[in-house]
N, C-alpha and C positions, 0 to 999 in steps of 0.2 A: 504494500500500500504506500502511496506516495504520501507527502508531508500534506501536500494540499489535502490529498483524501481524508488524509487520518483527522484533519482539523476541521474539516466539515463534520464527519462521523460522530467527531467527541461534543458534545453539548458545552466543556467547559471553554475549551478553544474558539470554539465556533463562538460563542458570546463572547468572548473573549477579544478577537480579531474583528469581529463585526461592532461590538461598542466598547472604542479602547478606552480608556479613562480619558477623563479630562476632553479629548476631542467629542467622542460622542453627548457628552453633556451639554458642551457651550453649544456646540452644533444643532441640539436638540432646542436648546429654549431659544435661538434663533429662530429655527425655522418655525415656530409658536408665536412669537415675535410678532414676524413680519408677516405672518397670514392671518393675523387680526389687525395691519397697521394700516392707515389710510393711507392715502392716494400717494400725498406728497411726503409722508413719512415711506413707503416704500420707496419712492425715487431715490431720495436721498441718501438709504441705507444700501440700495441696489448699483449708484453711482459707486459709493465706497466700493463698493465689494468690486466690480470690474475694473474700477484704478486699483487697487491691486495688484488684481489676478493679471490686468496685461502690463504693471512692471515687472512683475516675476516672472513674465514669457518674454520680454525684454533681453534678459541674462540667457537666453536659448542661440546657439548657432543660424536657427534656423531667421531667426529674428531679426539678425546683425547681416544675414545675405538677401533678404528681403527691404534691408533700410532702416530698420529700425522705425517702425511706424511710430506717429505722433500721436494716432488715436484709432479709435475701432475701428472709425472708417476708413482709414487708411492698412489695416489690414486683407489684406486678399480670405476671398472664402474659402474654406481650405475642405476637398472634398477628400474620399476617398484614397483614389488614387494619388495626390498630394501625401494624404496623411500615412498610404503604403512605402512611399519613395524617401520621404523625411524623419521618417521615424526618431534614428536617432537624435538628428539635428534640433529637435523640440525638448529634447530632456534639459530639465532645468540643472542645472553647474548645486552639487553640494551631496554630501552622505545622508542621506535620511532612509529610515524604514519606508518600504514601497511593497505594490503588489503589479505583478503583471497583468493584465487584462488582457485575453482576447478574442475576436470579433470577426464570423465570418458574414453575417449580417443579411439582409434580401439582398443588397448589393452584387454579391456573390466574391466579395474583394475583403479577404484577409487583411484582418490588420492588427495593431497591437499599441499598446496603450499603458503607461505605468502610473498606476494610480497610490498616490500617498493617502496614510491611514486617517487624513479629515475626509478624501471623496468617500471610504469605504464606509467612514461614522457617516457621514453626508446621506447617502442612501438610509441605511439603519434607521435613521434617525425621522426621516422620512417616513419610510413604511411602519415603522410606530408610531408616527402621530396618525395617519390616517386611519388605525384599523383600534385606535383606544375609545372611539364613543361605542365599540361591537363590545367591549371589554374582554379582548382576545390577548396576548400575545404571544411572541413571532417564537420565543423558545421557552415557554411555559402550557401552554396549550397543547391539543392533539392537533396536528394539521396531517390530511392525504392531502397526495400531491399526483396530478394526473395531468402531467407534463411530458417532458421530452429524455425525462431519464434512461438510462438503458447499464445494466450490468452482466455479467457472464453468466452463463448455467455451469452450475459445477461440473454436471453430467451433459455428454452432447444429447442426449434422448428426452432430458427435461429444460422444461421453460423457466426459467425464475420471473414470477407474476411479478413479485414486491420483495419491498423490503424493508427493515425498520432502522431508522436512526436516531442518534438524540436521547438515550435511553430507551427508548421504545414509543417516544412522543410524535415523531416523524413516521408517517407509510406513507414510501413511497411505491409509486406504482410504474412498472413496463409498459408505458400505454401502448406500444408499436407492439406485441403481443394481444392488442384488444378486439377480441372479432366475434362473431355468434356462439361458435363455442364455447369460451368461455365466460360470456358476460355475466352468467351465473356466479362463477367463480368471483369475480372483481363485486361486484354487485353484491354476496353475500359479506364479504370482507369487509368493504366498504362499510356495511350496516354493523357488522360486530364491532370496527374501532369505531365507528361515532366519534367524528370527525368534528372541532370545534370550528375547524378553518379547513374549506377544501380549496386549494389553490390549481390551479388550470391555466394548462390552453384552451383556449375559446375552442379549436376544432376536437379535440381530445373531448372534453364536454359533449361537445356536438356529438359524436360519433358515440361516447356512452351512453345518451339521452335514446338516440334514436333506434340503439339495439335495443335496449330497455320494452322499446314497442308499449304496449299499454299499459305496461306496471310503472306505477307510482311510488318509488322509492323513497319513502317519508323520512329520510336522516337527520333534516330540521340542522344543519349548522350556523352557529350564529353569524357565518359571515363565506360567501363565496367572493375569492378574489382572482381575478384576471389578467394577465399579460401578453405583451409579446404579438399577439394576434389581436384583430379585430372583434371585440363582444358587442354584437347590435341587440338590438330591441328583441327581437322573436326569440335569438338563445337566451335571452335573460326571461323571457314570457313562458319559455319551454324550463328552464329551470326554478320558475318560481313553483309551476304547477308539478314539476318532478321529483323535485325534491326538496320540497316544501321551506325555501330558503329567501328571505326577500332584502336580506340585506346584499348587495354586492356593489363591488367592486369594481375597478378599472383601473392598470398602471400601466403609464409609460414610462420610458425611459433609454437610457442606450448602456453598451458595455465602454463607454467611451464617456459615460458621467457626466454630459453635455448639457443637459437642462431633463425636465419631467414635467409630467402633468398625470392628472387622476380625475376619474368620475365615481361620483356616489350612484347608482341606481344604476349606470351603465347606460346614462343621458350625457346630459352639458359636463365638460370639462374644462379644468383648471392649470393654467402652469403654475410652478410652485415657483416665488420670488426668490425664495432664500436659493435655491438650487446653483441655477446659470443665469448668463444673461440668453433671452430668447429673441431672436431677431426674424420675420413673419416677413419672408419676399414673396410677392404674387407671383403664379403659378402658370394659371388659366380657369378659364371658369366651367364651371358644368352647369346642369339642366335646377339643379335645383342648390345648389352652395358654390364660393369659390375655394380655390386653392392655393394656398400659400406653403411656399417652401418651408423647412423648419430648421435654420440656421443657431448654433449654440454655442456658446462660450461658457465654459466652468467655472467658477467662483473659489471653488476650495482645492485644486488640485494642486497642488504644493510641489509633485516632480516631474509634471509635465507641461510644458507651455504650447497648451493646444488655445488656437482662438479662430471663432467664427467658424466651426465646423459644418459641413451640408450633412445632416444628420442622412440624405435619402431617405427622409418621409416629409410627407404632407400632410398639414392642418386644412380639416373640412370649415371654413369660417362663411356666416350667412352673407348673401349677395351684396352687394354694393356699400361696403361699409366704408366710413371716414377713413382716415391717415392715424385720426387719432383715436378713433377704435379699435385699431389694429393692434396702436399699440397698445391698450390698454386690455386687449386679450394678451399680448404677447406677456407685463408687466405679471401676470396672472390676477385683475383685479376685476377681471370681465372672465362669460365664460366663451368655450369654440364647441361646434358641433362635434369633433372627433377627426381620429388618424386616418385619413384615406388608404386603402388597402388592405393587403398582410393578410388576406380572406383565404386563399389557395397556396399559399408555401407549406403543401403537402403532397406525398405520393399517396398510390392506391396498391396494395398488393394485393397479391393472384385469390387470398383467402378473403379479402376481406378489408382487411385493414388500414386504419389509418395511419400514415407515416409520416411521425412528426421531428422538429429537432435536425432537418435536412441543413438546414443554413450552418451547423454546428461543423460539418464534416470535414470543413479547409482549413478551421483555425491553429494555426502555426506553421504551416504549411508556407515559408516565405520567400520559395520557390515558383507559388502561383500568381498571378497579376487578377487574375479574374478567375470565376470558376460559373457554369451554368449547367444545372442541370434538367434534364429532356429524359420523359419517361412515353419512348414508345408503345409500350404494350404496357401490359400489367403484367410480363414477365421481365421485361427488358427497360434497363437504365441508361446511357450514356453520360459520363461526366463530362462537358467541354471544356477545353482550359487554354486559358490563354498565360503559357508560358513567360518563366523570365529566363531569361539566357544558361542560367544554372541548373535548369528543369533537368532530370534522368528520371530511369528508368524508376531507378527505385522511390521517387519522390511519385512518381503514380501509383508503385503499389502501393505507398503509404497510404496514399488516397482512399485508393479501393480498400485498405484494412480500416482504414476510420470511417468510410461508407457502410462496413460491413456493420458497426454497432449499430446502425439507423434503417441498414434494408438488409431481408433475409434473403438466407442462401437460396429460396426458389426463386429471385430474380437476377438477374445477370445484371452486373457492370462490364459497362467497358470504359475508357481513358481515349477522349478525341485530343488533339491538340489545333488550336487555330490561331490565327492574327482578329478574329471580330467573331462574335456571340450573334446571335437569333434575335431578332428586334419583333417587335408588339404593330399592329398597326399605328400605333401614338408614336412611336420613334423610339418609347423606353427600351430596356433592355430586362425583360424579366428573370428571378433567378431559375425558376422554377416552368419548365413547357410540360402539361401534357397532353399527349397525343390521343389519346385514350375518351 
C-alpha cells in the first residue's frame, strides 16, 4: 500500500492531512466570514486575497518570462495545455509541505498541480460548512460512496462489490461492477449500513435508480451529495421518491483548486468568495441561458503560482444579463443556473454497465498531450493520443493497464496515436465519443 493509500484508509491521517491545524481553522471561519458579508465587504476582502495570491505567483519562472504582469488583466488565460507545458515554471521558489494533485479532467489533457496544505484545508473547510445545517460530518458519520472507485479482486473468479474504510464509517462501492445482476446485492448493502451521507456520481445514481425498477428503497439519508457530473432536476425528483432523501446536494470544483460553487436542492448555484477569484467570459448563447466561460485564480495556494486558469467548463447564467450581474454571480453574491455538460463522460459495457471515472485513466501519464477516448461497440475501446515526442511503447501499455481499472476484460482496448482528436459538430473536442 502506498503512503497516499494508507493515509486515506487510516481515519487518523486522513483528518489529519485534510484539516491541518491552524490552516484549517483560520480557513474555516473565513470562509463563514465572507458568505455572510455584504457586497462591499466581500470586495474588499476578495481584492486582498488576489493581491496576494498574484504576488506570490510573481516569485514563479513562469511569471518573470511572461513580464511580470502589473495586474490580473495583464495576465494571459492560462488553459490546459499552457498549464501541461509550464508546469514547472509556476512552482513558487521556497520549502514548504505540499501535495501533488492530479488531473486528467473532460479535457482529456493531463496535468499536474502542487497544492500546499491551506488549498487542501481550503477544500475541507468548505465541504464542512456546506453539509453542517444536515448535521452530518465528512469523518464522523456513515457515508456510501457510489463513485468512481475501483480496487482488485483478490481472487480473478470474484468481484470485490465494496469496501470499508475509516474504521468501518466509509463503504465504498465498485460502481463499474453495477449491473442487473447484482443490484440486489449493492441495494441490500446499501440498506444494512444506512448511510448518513450517500455521496455520488450523478450517472452512478442514475444507473442504481433505474435498475432499482419499481422498488422504492427507503434509506432516508440525511443528506445526498453530488459531484463531478451534472445533477438536474429529474435525478434529484427520481431520488427524492427512491430513496426517500430531500436534502441534496451539489459541488463543484476542480483538482487544480481554482475556484467552487454549490447548490442546495440541486437548483440555483453559488460561487464560494472565500475560495478563488472567479472570472465569467461569455461563451455563446443557447435557446434558453447563456454561456460563460469559467476562468479561476486561487486564493490560498501557497506552492503554486497558477492565475487565471480556463477551468474547461461552462456556467449556464440567464439571458441577457448586465456586466454587473455577471459579476456579481461571479463574486458569488448572486446565484447561476448550473455547469453546462459533464452529462455522458461514461462508457457502456457489453453487460450492462455503467462506466465511470474514465477521465481518471491518463493522470501522470506526462508522456501524453491529449488523450480521447471512442467507444465503438460495446465490446470495443480505442484510446487516441496525441503524443509528446517521449511517447513508447511502454507508456501505452501503461495506458491500457490504468484503463484496465475502469473497463473490463470483455472489452478490448487499443492505443491510436494522432496529431488532432474527433471534433463535435460545435468545433469542441469531446473527451469521451460513443459510437454505440
Amino acid at each position: 500500500m502506498s503512503l497516499k493509500s494508507y493515509i486515506k484508509s487510516s481515519p487518523t491521517f486522513s483528518k489529519l492531512a485534510r484539516r491541518p491545524l491552524f490552516y484549517y481553522s483560520y480557513l474555516s471561519k473565513t470562509i463563514k466570514s465572507l458568505q455572510s458579508a455584504s457586497v462591499p465587504e466581500r470586495e474588499k476582502a476578495t481584492n486582498q486575497l488576489l493581491k496576494k495570491a498574484l504576488f506570490r505567483a510573481l516569485h514563479t519562472p513562469y511569471a518573470r518570462n511572461i513580464g511580470l504582469p502589473k495586474s490580473l488583466d495583464e495576465w494571459p488565460i492560462c488553459d490546459k495545455n499552457t498549464l501541461q507545458k509550464h508546469y514547472h515554471q509556476m512552482k513558487i521558489t521556497g520549502i514548504r509541505p505540499h501535495l501533488k494533485s492530479y488531473s486528467g479532467g473532460t479535457t482529456g489533457i493531463p496535468v499536474q498541480v502542487d497544492l500546499s496544505l491551506d488549498a487542501l484545508a481550503l477544500e475541507q473547510g468548505l465541504l464542512d460548512y456546506i453539509v453542517k445545517p444536515f448535521s452530518v460530518d465528512w469523518f464522523k458519520s456513515r457515508i456510501a460512496v457510489l463513485r468512481g472507485d475501483d480496487f482488485a479482486a483478490k481472487t480473478s473468479q470474484k468481484k470485490i462489490l465494496w469496501k470499508f474504510q475509516n474504521g468501518g464509517r466509509r463503504l465504498h462501492f465498485c460502481s463499474n461492477t453495477l449491473n442487473k445482476d447484482n443490484i440486489s446485492d449493492f441495494s441490500d448493502m446499501l440498506k444494512k449500513f444506512n448511510p448518513d451521507i450517500l455521496w455520488v456520481y450523478p450517472n452512478v445514481l442514475r444507473q442504481f435508480l433505474n435498475l432499482l425498477e419499481g422498488q422504492n428503497h427507503q434509506i432516508n439519508p440525511k443528506l445526498l451529495i453530488s459531484s463531478s457530473e451534472i445533477f438536474d432536476s429529474q435525478l434529484a425528483a427520481l431520488a427524492i421518491k427512491k430513496l426517500n432523501c430531500r436534502n441534496i446536494l451539489d459541488f463543484y470544483g476542480q483538482a487544480e483548486r481554482v475556484c467552487a460553487a454549490f447548490s442546495v436542492g440541486g437548483t440555483l448555484y453559488h460561487f464560494v468568495s472565500a475560495y478563488g477569484k472567479v472570472e465569467l467570459l461569455f461563451e455563446r448563447e443557447e435557446n434558453n441561458f447563456d454561456l460563460y466561460r469559467i476562468i479561476g485564480t486561487p486564493y490560498w495556494n501557497k506552492s503554486y503560482g497558477l492565475v487565471r486558469l480556463d477551468t474547461g467548463d461552462l456556467a449556464c447564467l440567464p439571458k441577457g444579463l448586465s456586466n454587473k450581474s455577471v459579476k456579481q454571480i461571479a463574486l458569488g453574491t448572486h446565484p447561476f443556473l448550473g455547469i453546462f455538460g459533464r452529462h455522458n463522460d461514461h462508457l457502456l459495457s457489453p453487460s450492462g454497465e455503467i462506466l465511470v471515472g474514465i477521465d481518471h485513466i491518463q493522470k501522470g501519464l506526462k508522456s501524453i498531450s491529449q488523450l480521447q477516448v471512442v467507444q465503438n461497440s460495446t465490446h470495443q475501446v480505442e484510446l487516441i493520443v496525441i503524443p509528446k515526442s517521449n511517447f513508447t511503447q511502454n507508456d501505452a501499455d501503461q495506458l491500457i493497464m490504468q484503463a484496465r481499472k475502469k473497463i473490463p476484460i470483455t472489452m478490448g482496448i487499443t492505443v491510436s496515436l494522432t496529431d488532432s482528436l474527433n471534433k463535435a459538430p460545435n468545433g469542441k473536442v469531446p473527451f469521451i465519443i460513443k459510437k454505440i
